[in-house]
C-alpha positions in Angstrom: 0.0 0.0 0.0 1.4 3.5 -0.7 1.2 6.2 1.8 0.7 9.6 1.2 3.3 12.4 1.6 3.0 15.7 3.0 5.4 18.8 2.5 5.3 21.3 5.1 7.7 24.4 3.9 7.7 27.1 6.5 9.3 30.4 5.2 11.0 32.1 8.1 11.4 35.8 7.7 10.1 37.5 10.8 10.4 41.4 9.9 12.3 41.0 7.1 9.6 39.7 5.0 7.4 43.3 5.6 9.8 45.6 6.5 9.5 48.0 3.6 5.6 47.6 4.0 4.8 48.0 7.5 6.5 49.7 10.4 8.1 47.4 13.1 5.5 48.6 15.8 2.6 47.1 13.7 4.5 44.0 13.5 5.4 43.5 16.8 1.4 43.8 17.2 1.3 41.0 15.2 4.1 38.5 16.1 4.7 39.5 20.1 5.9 36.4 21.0 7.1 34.6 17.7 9.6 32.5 19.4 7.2 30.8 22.1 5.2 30.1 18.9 8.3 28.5 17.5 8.9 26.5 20.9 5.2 25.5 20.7 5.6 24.7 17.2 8.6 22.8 17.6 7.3 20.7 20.4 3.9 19.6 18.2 6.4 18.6 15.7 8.2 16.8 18.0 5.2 14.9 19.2 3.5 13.6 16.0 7.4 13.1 14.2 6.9 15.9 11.7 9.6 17.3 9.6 9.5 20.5 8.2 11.4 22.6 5.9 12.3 26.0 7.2 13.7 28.6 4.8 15.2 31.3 6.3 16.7 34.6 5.5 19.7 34.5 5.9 20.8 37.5 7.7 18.5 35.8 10.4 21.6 33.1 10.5 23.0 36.1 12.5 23.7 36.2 16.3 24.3 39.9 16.1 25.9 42.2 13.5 27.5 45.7 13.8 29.0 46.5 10.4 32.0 46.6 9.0 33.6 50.1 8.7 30.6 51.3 9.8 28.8 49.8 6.6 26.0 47.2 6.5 27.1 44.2 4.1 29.8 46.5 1.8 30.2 42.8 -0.1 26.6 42.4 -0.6 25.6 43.7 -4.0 22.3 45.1 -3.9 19.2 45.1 -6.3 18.3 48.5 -7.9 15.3 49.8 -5.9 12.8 52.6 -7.6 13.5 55.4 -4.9 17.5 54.7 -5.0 17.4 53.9 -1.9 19.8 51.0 0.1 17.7 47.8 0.5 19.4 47.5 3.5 19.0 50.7 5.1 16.4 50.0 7.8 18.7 47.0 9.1 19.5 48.0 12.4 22.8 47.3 14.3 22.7 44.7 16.8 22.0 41.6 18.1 19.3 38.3 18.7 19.3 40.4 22.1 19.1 43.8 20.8 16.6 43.3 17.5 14.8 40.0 17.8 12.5 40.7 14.8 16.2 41.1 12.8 18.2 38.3 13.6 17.1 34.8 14.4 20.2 32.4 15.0 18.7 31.2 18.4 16.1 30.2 16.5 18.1 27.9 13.7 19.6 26.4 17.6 16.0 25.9 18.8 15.1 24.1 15.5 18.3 22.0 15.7 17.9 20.9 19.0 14.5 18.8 18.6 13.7 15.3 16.6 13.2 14.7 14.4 15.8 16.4 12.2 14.3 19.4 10.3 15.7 20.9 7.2 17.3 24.1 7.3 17.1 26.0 4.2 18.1 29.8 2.5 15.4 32.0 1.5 17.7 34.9 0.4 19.7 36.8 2.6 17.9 39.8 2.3 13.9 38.7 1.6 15.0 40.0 -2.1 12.4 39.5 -4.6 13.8 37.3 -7.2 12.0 38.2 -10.5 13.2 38.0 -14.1 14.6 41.7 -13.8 16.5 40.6 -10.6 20.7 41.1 -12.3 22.3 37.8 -12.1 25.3 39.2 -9.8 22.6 40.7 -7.4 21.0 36.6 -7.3 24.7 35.3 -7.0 25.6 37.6 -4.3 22.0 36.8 -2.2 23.2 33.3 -2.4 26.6 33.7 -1.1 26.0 35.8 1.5 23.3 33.6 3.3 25.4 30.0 2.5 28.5 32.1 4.1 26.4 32.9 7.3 24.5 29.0 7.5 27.9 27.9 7.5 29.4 30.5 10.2 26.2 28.4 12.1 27.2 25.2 11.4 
């Protein structure tokens, strides 16, 4: 007899998947305690033997960050955005401490630490929206930046 399968894909973003459309006060409305939910989550999981796929951003793979020369990313190429402005201006300096709604690498720990195995995977580093106008160094850099960081986290 076959049995059936069933895909569970969570994409994990927290603010950076609505930062340039809502203000972080309205999301903190939203999602005030995110990573109970991802305990609670977790621990359902945990019960019934469910994997899941979690795709991250990757600049979530982050403990903390504070620049490099006073710059966020200066390696990072960024797409073109229609006001000029830096995709990654709003990124605050900091830590899981600090920013919880930026960084997440507690939460890749969490994840890690209950059975079954989940998969871990990169949903950007930035929450970029890859679209056929996206330039393929912009893509290529995206990529590198968030396998860099997974690996930094083991």
């Amino acid at each position: 007899m076959d049995k059936a399968c069933f895909c569970l894909t969570l994409d994990t973003e927290l603010y950076w998947g609505v930062f340039d459309k809502i203000p972080l006060e309205g999301f903190q409305q939203i999602c005030p305690d995110f990573r109970r939910v991802f305990s609670r989550l977790l621990e359902v999981f945990a019960r019934r033997s469910i994997k899941a796929t979690w795709a991250f951003v990757g600049h979530l793979f982050l403990r903390e960050y504070w620049g490099e020369g006073g710059k966020k990313h200066p390696q990072l190429i960024r797409p073109r955005t229609k006001r000029g402005k830096d995709r990654l201006s709003p990124l605050p300096f900091g830590s899981v401490e600090s920013q919880p709604y930026w960084y997440g690498a507690d939460l890749v720990e969490l994840i890690r630490s209950f059975a079954p195995k989940h998969e871990i995977g990169l949903h950007t580093f930035t929450h970029t929206i890859w679209s056929r106008k996206l330039r393929e160094e912009v893509a290529k850099s995206e990529l590198e930046h968030g396998l860099k960081y997974a690996q930094k986290l083991g």
